[in-house]
Backbone as CSV, one residue per row, in Angstrom:
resi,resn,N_x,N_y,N_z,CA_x,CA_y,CA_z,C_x,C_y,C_z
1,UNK,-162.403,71.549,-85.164,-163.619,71.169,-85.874,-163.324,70.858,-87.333
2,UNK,-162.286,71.690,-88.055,-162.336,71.210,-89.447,-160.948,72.252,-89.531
3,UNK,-160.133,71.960,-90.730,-158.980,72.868,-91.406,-159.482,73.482,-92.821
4,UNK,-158.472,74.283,-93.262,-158.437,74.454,-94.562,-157.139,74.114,-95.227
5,UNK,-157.475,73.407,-96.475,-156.682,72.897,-96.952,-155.586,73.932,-98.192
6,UNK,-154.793,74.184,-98.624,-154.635,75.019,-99.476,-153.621,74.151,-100.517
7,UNK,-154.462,73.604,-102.045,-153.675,72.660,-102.939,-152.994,73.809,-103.140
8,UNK,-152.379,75.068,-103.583,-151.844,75.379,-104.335,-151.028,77.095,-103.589
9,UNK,-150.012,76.485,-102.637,-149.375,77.331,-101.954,-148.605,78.636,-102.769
10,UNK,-148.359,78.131,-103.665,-148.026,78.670,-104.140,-148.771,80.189,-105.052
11,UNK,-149.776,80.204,-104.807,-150.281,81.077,-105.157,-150.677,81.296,-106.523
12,UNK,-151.659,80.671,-107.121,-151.673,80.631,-108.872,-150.789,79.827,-109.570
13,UNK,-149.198,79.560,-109.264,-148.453,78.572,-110.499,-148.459,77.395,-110.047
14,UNK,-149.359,76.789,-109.076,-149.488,75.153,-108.980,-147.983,74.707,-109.431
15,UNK,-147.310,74.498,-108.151,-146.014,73.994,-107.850,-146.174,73.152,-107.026
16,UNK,-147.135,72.706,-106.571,-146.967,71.637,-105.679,-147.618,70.158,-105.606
17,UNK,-147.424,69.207,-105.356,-148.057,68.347,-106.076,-149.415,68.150,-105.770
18,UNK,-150.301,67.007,-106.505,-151.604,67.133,-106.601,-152.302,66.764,-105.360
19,UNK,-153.047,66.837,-104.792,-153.685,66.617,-103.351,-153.531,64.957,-103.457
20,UNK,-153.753,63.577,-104.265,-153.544,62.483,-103.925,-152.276,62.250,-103.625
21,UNK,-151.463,63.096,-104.119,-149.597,62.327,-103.599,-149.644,62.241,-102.208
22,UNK,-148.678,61.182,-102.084,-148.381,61.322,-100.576,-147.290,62.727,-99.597
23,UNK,-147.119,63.836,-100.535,-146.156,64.660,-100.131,-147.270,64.785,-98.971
24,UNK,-149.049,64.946,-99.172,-149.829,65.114,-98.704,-150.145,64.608,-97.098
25,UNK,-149.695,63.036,-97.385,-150.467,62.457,-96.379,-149.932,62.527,-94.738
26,UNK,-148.831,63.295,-94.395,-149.155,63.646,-92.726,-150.288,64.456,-92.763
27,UNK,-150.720,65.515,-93.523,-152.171,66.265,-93.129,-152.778,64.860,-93.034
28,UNK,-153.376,64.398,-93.656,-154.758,63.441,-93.867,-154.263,62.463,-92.916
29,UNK,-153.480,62.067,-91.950,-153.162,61.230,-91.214,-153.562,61.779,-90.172
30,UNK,-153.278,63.187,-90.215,-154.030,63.649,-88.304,-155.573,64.729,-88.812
31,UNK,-155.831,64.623,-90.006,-157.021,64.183,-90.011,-158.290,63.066,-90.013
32,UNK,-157.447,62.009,-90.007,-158.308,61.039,-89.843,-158.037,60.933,-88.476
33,UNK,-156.803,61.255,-87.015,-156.987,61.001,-86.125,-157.670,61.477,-85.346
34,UNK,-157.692,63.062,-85.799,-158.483,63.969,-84.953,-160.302,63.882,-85.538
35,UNK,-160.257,62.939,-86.601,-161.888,63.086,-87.039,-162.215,64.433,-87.697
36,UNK,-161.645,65.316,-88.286,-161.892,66.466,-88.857,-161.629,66.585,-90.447
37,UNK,-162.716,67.121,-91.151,-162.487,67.436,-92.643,-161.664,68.703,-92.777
38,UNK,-161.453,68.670,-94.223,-160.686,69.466,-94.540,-161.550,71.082,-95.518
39,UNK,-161.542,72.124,-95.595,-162.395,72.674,-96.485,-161.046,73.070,-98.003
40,UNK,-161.044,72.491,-98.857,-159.959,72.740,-100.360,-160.036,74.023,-100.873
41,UNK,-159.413,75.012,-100.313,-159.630,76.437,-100.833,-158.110,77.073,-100.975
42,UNK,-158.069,77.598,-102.201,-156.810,78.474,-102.405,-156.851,79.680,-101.609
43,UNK,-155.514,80.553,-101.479,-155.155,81.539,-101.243,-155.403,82.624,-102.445
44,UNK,-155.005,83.777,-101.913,-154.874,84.436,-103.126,-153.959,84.390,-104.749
45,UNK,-154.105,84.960,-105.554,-153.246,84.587,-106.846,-152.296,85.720,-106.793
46,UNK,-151.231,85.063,-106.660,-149.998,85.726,-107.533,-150.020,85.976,-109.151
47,UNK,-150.216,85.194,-109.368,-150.398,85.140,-111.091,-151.703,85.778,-111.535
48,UNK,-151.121,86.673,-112.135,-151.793,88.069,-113.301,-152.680,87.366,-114.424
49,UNK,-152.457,86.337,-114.713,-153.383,85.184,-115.367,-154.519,84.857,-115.005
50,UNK,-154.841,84.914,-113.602,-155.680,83.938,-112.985,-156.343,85.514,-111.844
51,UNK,-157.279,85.695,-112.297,-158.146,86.929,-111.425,-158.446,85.723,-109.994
52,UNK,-157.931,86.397,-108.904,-158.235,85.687,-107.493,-159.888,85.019,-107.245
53,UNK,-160.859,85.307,-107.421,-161.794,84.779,-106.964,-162.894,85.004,-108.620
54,UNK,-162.669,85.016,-109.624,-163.065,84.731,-110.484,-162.586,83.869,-111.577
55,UNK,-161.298,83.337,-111.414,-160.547,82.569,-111.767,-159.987,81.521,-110.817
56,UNK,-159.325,81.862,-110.377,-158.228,81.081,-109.487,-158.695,80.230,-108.589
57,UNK,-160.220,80.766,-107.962,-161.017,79.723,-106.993,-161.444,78.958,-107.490
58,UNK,-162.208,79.256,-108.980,-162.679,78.351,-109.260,-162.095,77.210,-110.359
59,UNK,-161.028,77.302,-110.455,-159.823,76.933,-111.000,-159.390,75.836,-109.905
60,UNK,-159.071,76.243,-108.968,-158.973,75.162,-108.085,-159.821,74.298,-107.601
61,UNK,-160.975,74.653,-107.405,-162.577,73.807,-107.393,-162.546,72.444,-108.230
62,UNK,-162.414,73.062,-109.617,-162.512,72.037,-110.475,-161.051,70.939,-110.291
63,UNK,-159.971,71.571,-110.549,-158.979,71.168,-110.010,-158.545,70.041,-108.585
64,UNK,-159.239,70.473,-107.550,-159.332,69.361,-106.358,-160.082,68.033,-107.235
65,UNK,-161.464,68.386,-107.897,-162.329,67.323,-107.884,-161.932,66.547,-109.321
66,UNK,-161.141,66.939,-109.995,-160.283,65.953,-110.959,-159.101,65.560,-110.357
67,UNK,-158.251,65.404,-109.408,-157.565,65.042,-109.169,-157.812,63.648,-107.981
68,UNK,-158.925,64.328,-107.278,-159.207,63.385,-106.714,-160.035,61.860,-107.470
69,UNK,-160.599,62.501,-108.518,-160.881,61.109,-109.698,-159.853,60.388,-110.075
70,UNK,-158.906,61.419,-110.468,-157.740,60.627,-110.816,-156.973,59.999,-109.947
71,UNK,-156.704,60.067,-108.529,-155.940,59.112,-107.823,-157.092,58.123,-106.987
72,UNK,-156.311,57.562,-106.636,-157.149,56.231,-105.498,-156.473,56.769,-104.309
73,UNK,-156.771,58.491,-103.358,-156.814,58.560,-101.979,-157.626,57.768,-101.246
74,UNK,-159.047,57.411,-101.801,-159.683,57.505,-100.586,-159.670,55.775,-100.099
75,UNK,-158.773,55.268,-100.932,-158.123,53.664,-100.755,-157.643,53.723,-99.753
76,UNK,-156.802,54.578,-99.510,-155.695,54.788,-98.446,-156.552,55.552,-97.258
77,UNK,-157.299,56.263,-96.993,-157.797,57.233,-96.164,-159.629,57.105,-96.188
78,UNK,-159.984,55.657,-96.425,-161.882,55.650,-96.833,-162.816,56.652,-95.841
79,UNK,-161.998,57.003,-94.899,-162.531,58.090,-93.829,-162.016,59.587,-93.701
80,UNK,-161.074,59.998,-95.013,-161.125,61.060,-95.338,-162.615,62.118,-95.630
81,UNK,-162.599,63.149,-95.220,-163.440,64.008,-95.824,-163.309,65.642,-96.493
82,UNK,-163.659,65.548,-97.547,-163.003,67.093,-97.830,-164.191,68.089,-98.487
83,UNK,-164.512,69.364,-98.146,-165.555,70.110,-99.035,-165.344,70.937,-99.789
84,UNK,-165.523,70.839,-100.888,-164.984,71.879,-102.401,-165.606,72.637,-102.540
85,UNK,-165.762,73.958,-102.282,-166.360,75.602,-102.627,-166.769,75.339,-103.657
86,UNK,-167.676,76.696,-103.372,-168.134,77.158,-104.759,-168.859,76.312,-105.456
87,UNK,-169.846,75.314,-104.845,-170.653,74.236,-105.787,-169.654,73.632,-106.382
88,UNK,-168.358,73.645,-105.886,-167.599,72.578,-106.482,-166.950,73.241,-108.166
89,UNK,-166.925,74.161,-107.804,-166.166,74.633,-109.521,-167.087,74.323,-110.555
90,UNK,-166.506,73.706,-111.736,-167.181,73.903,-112.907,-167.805,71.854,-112.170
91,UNK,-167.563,71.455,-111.550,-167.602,70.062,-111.490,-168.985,69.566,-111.936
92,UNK,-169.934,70.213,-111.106,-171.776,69.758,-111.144,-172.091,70.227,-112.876
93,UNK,-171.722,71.085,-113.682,-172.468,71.775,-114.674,-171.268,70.705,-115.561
94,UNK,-170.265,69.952,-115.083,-169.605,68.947,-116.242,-169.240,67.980,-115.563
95,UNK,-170.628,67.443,-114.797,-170.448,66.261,-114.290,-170.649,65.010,-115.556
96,UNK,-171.316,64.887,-116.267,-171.192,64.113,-117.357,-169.702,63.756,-117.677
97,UNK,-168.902,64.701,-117.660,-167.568,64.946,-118.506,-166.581,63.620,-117.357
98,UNK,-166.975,63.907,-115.991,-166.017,63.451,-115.386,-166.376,61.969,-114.553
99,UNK,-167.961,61.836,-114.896,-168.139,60.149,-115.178,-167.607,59.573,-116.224
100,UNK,-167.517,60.248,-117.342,-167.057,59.372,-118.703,-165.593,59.533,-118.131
101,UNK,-164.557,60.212,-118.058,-163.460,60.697,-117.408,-163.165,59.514,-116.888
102,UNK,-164.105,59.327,-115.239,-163.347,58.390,-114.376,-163.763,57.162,-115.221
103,UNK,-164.605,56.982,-116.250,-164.558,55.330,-116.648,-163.846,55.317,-117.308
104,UNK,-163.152,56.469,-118.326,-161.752,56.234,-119.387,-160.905,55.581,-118.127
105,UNK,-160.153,56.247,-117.231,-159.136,55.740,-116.675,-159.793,54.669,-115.105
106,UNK,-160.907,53.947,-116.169,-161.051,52.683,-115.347,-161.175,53.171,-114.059
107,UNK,-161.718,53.706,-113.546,-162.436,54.079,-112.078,-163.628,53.813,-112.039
108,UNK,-164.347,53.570,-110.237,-165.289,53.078,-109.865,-166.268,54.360,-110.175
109,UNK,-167.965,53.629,-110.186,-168.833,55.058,-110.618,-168.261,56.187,-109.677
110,UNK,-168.606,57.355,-109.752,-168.581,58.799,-109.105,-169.033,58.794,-107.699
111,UNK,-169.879,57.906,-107.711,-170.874,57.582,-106.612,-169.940,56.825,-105.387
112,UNK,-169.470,56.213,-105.675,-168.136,55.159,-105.409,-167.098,55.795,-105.127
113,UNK,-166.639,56.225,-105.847,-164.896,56.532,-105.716,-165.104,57.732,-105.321
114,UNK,-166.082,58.731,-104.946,-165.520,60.287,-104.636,-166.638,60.717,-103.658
115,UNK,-167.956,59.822,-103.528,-168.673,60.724,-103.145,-169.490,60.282,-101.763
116,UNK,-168.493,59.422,-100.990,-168.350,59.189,-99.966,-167.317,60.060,-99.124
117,UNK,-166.992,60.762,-99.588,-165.344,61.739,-99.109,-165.348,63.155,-99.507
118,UNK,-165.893,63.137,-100.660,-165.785,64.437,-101.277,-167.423,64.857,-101.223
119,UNK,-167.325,66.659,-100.665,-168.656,67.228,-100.456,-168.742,68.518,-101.003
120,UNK,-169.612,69.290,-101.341,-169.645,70.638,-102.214,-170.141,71.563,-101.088
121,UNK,-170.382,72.682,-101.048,-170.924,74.181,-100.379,-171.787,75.188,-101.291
122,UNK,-172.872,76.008,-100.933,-173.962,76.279,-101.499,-173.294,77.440,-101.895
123,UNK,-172.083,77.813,-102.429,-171.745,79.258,-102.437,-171.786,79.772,-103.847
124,UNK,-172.646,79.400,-104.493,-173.035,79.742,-105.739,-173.762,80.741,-105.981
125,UNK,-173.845,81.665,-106.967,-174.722,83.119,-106.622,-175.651,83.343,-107.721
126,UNK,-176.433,82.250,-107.790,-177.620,82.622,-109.076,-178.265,81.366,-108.833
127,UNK,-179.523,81.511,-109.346,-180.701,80.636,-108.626,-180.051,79.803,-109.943
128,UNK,-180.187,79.747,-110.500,-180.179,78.586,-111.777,-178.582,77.805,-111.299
129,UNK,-177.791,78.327,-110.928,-177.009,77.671,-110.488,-177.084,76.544,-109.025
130,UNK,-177.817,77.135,-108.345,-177.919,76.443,-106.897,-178.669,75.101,-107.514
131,UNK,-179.646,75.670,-108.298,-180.808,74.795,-109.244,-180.293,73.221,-109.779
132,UNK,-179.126,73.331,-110.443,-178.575,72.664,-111.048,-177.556,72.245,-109.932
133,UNK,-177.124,72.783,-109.476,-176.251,71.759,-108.089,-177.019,70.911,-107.613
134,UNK,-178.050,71.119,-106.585,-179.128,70.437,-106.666,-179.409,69.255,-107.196
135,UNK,-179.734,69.048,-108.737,-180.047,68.203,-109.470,-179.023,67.635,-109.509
136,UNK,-177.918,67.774,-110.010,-177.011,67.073,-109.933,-176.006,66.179,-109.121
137,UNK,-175.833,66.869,-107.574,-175.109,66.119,-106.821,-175.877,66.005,-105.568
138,UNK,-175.912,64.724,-105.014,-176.725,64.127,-104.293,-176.988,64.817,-102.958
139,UNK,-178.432,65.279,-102.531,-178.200,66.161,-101.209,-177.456,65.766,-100.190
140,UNK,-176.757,64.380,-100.031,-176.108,64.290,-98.733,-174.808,64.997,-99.142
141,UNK,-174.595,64.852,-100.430,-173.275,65.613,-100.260,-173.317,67.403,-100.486
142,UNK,-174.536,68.409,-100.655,-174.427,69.482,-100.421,-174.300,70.038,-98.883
143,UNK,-173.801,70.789,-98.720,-173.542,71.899,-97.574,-173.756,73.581,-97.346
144,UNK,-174.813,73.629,-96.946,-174.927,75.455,-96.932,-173.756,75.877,-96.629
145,UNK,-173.231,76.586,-97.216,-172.419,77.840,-97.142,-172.986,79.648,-97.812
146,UNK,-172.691,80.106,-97.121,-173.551,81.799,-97.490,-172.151,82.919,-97.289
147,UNK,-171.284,83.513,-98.153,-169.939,84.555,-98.028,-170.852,85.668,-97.234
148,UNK,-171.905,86.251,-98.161,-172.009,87.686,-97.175,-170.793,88.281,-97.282
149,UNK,-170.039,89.158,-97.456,-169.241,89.863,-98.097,-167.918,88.912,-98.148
150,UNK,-168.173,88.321,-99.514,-167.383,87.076,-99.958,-166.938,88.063,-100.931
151,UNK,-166.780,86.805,-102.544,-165.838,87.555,-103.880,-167.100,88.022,-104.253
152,UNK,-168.532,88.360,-104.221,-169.198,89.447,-104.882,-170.110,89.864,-104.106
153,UNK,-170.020,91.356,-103.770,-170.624,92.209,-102.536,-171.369,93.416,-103.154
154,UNK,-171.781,92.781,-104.455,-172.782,93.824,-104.946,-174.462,93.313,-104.790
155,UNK,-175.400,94.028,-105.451,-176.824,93.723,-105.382,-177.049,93.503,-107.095
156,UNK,-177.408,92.358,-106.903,-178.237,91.810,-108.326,-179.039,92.200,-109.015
157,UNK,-178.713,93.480,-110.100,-180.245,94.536,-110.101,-181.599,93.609,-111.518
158,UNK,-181.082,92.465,-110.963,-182.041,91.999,-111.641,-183.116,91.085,-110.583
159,UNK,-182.555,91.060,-109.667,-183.443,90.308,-108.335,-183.588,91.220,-107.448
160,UNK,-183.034,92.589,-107.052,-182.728,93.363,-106.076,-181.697,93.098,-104.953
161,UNK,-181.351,91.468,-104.719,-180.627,91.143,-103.617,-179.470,91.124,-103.935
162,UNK,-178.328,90.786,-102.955,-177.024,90.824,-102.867,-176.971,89.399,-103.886
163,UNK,-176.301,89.221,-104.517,-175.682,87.821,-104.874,-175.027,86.948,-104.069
164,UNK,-174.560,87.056,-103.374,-174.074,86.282,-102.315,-174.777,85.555,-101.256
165,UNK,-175.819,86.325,-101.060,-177.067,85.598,-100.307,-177.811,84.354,-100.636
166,UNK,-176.720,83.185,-100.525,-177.222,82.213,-100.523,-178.828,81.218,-100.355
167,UNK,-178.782,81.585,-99.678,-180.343,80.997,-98.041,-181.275,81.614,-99.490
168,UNK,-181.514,82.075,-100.153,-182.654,82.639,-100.999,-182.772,81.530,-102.093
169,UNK,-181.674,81.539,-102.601,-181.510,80.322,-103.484,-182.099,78.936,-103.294
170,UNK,-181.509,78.324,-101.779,-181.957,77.307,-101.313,-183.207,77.003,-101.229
171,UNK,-183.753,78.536,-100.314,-185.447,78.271,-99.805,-186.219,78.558,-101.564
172,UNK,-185.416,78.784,-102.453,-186.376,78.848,-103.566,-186.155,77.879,-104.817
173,UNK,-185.235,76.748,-104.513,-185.263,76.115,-105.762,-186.608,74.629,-105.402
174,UNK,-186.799,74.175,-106.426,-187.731,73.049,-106.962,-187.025,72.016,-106.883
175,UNK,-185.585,71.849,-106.566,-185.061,70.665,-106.241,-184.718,69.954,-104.689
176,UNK,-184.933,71.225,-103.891,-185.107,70.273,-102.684,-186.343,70.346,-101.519
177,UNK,-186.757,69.130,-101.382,-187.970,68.874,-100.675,-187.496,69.441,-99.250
178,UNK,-188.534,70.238,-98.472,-188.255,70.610,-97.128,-187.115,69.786,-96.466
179,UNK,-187.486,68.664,-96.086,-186.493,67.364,-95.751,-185.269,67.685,-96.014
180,UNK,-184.616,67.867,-97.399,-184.056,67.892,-98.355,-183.052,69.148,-97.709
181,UNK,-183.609,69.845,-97.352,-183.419,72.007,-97.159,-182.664,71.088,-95.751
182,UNK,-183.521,70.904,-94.944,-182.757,70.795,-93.417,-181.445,70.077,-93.455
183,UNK,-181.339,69.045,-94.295,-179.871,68.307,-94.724,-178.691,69.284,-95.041
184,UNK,-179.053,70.110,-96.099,-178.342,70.403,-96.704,-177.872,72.025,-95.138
185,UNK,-178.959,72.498,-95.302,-178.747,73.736,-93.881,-177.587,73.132,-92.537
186,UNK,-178.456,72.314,-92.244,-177.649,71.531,-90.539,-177.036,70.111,-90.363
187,UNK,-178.206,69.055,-91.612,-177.787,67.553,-91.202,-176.221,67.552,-91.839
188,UNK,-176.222,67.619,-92.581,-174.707,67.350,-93.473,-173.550,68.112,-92.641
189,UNK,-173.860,69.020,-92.303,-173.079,69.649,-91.498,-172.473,68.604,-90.526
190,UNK,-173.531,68.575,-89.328,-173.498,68.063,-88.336,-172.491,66.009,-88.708
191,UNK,-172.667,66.147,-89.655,-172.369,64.916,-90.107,-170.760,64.645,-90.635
192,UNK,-170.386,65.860,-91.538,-169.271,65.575,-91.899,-168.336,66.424,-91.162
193,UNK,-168.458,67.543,-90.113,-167.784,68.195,-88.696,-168.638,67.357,-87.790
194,UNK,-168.186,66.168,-87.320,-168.849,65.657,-85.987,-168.488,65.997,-84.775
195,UNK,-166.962,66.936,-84.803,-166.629,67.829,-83.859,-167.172,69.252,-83.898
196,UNK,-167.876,69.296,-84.392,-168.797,70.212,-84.328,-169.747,70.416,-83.050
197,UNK,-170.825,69.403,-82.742,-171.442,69.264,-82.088,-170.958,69.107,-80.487
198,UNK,-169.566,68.425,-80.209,-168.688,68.197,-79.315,-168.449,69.909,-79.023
199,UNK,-167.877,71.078,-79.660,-167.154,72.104,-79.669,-168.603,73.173,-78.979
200,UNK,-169.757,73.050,-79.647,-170.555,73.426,-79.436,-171.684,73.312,-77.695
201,UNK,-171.338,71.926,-77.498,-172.000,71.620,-76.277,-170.628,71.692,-75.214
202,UNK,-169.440,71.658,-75.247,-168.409,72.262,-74.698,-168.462,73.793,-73.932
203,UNK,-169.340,74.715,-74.867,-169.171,76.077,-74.507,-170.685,76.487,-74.110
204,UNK,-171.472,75.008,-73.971,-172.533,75.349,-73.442,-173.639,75.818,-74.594
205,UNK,-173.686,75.657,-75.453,-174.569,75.854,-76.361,-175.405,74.492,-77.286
């Protein structure tokens, strides 16, 4: 149905090259044969620098989605698909930064060059954050995702709930119309794992 991708095997010192090189492209070759996306998530950190899931994830977040501005993959692969955690790193809250970005180095709008391929996940843990994902990147490209004992498994004693509990966020922001909610919950899903639906009616469900 889908892989995970891991840019940075290495564990925190990014030794390996950037997800557009071709060291890359047998993965993305039998992903485009088998029809399956990829999800861009690090491993844990080796490096004492980089706190594992308060750093390092989202370090790589941002990291996938500048690199992929910066090369022309999806020239080579227009039926690649990949989904970046975590609302995508710092990407949505400095999306400004990385339209001006891709027009310095002469790239097509954002809209164009990344966002036919590249997709985000709702795993953000504060309403003002989901809020602003939302607004910012287009609902076909959000994707529910919910950790439930992910990187924070405490209760929010300012809401009472877990932080991690996604689905609260969703059903409560002002940026997406009912319509809007079911996309982001099942359609998108169903859309960018199209072996999904195959895997599912396979086992009878």
């Amino acid at each position: 149905v889908g892989i995970n991708l891991n840019p940075d095997p290495s564990g925190g010192h990014w030794t390996s090259p950037p997800l557009t090189d071709r060291h890359w492209y047998p993965i993305y070759e039998k992903m485009v044969e088998y029809d399956i996306p990829a999800m861009v998530h690090v491993s844990t950190s080796c490096n004492p620098c980089f706190h594992t899931t308060g750093a390092h994830y989202i370090n790589a977040d941002t990291t996938a989605v500048m690199q992929f501005i910066q090369g022309d993959l999806f020239k080579d692969f227009p039926a690649l698909r990949f989904v970046v955690p975590h609302g995508g790193g710092a990407a949505p809250y400095h999306w400004g930064r990385y339209r001006g970005l891709a027009q310095e180095l002469k790239k097509p709008l954002l809209k164009d060059h990344l966002l036919h391929n590249v997709f985000f996940d709702t795993c953000v843990y504060h309403q003002p954050g989901v809020d602003l994902l939302a607004k910012v990147i287009p609902v076909d490209n959000i994707l529910f995702a919910s950790e439930m004992i992910g990187a924070v498994r405490g209760i929010d004693p300012e809401t009472g709930h877990h932080y991690d509990d996604t689905k609260r966020y969703i059903e409560s922001t002002v940026n997406l119309t009912p319509e809007e909610r079911q996309k982001v919950y099942e359609g998108n899903a169903r859309r960018v794992y199209p072996r999904l639906d195959k895997a599912l009616k396979a086992r009878g469900r």
